[in-house]
C-alpha positions as CSV (number, residue, x, y, z in Angstrom):
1,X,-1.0,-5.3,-7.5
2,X,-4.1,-7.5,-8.3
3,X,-5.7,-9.9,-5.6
4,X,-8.8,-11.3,-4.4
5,X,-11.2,-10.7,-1.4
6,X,-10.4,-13.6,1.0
7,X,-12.9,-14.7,3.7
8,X,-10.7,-13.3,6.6
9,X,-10.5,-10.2,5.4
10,X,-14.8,-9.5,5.6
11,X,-17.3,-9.3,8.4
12,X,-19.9,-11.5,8.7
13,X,-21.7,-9.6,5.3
14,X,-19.1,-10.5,3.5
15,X,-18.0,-6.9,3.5
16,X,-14.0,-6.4,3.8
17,X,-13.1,-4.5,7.1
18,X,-12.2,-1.1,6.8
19,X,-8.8,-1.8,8.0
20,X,-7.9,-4.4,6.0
21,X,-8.1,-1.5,3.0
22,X,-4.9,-0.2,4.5
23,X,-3.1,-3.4,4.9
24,X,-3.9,-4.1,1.1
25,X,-2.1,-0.6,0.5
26,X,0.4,-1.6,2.9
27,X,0.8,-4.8,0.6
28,X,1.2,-2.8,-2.9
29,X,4.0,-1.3,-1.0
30,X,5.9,-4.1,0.0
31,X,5.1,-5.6,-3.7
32,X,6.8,-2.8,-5.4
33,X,10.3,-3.4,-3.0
34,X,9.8,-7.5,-3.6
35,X,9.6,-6.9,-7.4
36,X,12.6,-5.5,-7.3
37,X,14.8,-7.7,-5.5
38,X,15.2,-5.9,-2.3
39,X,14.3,-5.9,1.3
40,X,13.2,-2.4,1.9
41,X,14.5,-2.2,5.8
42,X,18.2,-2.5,6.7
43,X,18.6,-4.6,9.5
44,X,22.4,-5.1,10.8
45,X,24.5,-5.2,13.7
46,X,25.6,-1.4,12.9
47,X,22.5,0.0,11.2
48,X,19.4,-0.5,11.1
49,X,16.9,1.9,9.2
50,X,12.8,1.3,7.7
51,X,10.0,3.6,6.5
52,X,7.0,4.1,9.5
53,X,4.0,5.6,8.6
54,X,3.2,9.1,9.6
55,X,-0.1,9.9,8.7
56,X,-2.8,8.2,6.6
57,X,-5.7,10.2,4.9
58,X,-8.3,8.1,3.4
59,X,-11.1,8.2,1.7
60,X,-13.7,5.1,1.6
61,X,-16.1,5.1,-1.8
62,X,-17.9,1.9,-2.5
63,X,-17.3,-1.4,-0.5
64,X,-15.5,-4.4,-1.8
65,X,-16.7,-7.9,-0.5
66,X,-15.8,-11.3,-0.5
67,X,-14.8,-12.9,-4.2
68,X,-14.1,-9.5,-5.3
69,X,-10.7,-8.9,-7.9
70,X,-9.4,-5.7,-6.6
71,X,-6.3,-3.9,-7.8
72,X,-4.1,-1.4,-5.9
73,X,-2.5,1.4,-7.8
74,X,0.2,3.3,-6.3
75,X,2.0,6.4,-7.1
76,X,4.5,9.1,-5.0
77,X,3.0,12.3,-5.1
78,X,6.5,13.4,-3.3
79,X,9.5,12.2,-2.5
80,X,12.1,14.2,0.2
81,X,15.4,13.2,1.8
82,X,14.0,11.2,4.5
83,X,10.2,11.2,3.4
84,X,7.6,10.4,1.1
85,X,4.3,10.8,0.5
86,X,2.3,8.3,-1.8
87,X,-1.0,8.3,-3.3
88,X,-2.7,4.7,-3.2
89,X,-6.2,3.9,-5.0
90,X,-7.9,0.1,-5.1
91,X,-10.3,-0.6,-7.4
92,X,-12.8,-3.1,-7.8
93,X,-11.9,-5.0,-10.9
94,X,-14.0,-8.2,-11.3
95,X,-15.4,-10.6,-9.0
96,X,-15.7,-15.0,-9.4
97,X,-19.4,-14.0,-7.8
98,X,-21.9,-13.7,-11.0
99,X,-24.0,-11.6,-8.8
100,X,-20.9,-8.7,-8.5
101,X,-19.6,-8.9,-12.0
102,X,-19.1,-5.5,-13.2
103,X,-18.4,-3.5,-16.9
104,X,-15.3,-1.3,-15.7
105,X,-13.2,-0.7,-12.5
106,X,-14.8,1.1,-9.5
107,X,-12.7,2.9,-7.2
108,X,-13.6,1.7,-3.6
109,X,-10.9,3.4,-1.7
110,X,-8.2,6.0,-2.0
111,X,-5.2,7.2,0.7
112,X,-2.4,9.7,0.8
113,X,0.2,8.3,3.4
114,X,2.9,9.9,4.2
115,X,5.9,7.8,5.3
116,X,9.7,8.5,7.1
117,X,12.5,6.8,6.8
118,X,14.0,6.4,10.2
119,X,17.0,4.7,12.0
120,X,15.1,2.3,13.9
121,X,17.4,2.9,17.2
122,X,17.3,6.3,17.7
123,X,14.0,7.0,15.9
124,X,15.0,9.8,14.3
125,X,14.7,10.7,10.3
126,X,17.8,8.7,8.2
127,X,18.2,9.9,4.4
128,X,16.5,7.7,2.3
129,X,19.1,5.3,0.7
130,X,19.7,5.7,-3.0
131,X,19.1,2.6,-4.3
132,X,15.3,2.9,-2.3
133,X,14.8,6.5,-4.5
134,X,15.9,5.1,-7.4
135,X,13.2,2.3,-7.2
136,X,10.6,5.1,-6.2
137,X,11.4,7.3,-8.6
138,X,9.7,4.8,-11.2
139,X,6.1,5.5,-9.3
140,X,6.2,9.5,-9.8
């Protein structure tokens, strides 16, 4: 997924948030279930099942700011019945600021998350539907 640096997501530098690095990963995410026609939570009167987040471990390497083109590349390291662990990288790829043009992508931030699908009643683990592996099968 490619997008800019909005205002909103900086401080008063100009520097994005460190947060926000994790909702732009959380972003890619939802990109990859939108591309492919599908709403990645079931939601119905007898079921109702979604992915939670378990455990992030991230690494921050060079800052983006405001104007910058970043891109978020995502790949599952590992995918289990009712988990999945994915490996998420955003890189710096251009900016509309002449000041912060740059030659070749920098990585500015990398996170392993690990994620459950759960029945969203009960809270317990649920098996991963097939139709959601198939689709995250393509990112091993």
């Amino acid at each position: 997924m490619t997008n800019y640096v909005f205002y909103d997501d900086t401080d008063c530098g100009g520097i994005v948030y460190h947060s926000n690095y994790i909702t732009f990963c959380e972003r890619a995410r939802s990109y990859i279930f939108f591309e492919n026609g599908i709403f990645p939570h079931e939601i119905s009167s007898e079921e109702s099942r979604g992915f939670v987040v378990r455990s992030v471990d991230s690494k921050f390497f060079y800052p983006l700011q405001f104007a910058d083109k970043y891109e978020v590349k995502s790949k599952v390291l590992e995918l289990k019945h009712t988990s999945l662990n994915v490996r998420q990288e955003i890189f710096k790829i251009d900016s509309i600021n002449a000041k912060n043009k740059i030659e070749s992508p920098i990585l500015s931030f990398c996170a392993t998350i690990n994620l459950a699908y759960i029945d969203l009643k009960t809270k317990k683990p649920s098996k991963i539907p097939e139709h959601l592996r198939e689709i995250l099968l393509k990112y091993l």
